[in-house]
N, C-alpha and C positions, 0 to 999 in steps of 0.2 A: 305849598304845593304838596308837600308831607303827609299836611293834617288834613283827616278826613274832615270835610263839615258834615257830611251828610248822616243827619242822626244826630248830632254832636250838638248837647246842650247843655247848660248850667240854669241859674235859676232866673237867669232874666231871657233869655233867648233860646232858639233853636238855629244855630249857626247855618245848617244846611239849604233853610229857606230864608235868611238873610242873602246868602252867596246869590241863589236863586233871582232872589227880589231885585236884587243889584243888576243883574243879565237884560232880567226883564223891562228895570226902568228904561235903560240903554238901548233895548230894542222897541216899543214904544215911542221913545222920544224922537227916535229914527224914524219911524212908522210916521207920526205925526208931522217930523220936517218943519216945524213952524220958523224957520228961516229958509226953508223952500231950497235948501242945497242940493246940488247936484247929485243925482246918485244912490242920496240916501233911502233908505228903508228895511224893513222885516225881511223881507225875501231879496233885498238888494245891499247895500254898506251898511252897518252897526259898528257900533265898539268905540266909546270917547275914554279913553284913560290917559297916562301922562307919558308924553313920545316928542318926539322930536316934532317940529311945527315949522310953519310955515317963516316962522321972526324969531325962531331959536327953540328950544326945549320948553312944554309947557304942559300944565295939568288941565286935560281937555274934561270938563263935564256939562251937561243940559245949562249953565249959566257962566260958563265961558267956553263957548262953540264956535270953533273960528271955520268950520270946514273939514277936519284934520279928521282920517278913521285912522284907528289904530288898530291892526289887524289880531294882534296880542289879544284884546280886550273883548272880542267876539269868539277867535277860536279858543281861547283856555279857557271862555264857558262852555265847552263843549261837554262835559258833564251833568252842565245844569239844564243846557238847551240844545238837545242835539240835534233836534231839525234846524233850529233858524242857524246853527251854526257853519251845521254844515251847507244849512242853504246859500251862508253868507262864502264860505270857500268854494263852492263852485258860480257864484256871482263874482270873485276875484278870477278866478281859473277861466271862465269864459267870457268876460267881460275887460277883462283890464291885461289879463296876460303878462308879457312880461313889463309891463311897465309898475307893477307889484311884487314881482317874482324873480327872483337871481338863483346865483350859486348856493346863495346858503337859507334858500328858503324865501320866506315873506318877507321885504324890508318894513322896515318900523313904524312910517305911516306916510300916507297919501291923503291931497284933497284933489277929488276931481272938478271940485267947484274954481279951482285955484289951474287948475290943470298942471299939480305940485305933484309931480312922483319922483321924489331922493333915492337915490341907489344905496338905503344908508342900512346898516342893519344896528340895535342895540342888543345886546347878549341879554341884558334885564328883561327886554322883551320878548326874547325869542328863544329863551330857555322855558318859559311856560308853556309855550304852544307846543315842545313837545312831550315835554312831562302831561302836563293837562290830556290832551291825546291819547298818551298812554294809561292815566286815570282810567279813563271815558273805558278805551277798548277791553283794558283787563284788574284794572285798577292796582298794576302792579306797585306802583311808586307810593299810594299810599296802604297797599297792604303791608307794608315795609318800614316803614313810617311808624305804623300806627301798633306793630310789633314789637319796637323795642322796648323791652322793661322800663328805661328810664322814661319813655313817652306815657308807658301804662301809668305809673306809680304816678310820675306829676300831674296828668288830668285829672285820675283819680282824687288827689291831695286837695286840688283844685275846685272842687267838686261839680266834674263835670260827666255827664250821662252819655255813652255813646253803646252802640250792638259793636262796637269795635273792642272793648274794653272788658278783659276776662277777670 
């Protein structure tokens, strides 16, 4: 959450649109619903990463899709994708309310196919959304990150390319 992607490459990639691409698979595949779940889509739930689930803790991606969004997984791309993301939190904010939403923010994932909403929250998950957030708004956390000498000297070492990197 430190490390900038954006710009940040070496000699086989460009990290930034890696991060990107990964958003994108995830909102696509949502879009598409080829098991026709409840809910889902670009302008409505996206986000499969690894969250708590429906039969215990599990790594949700396009080929083990049980239902489960993970709210994590759509808003800390909010960097990469800041319409659909933010279109995906006001799709929570006016669509699901509090059966998504507590005291301390998003709980960790929901399926409405399942009509499953856990009051649960995971710190792993819910310390991105607001780091990522603050990425997005001022990019504080990783201009901070991406200052320290020791971060300069080792990408450098590393040899990796970024407009971060003096």
């Amino acid at each position: 959450m430190g490390l900038n992607p954006i710009g940040l490459k070496d000699q086989y990639v460009d990290y930034g649109q890696v991060v990107e691409n990964h958003a994108r698979i995830n909102i696509a595949y949502a879009e598409d619903n080829p098991r026709k779940f409840k809910g889902y889509g670009a302008d409505k739930a996206w986000g499969l990463t690894a969250s708590y689930s429906i039969t215990g803790y599990d790594a949700h991606h396009p080929d083990n899709d049980k239902s489960v969004i993970s709210p994590t997984a759509a808003l800390s791309s909010i960097p990469y994708t800041p319409k659909e993301s933010l279109s995906f939190a006001r799709y929570l904010f006016n669509h699901l309310g509090d059966k998504v939403w507590g005291k301390y923010g998003f709980y960790d994932a929901f399926s409405e196919t399942e009509n499953w909403y856990p009051q649960r929250y995971l710190a792993i998950d819910q310390g991105p959304i607001v780091v990522m957030m603050e990425n997005y708004r001022s990019g504080l956390i990783w201009n901070l990150f991406m200052q320290a000498p020791e971060i300069q000297d080792g990408l450098k070492k590393l040899g990796f390319q970024s407009p971060n990197l003096k």
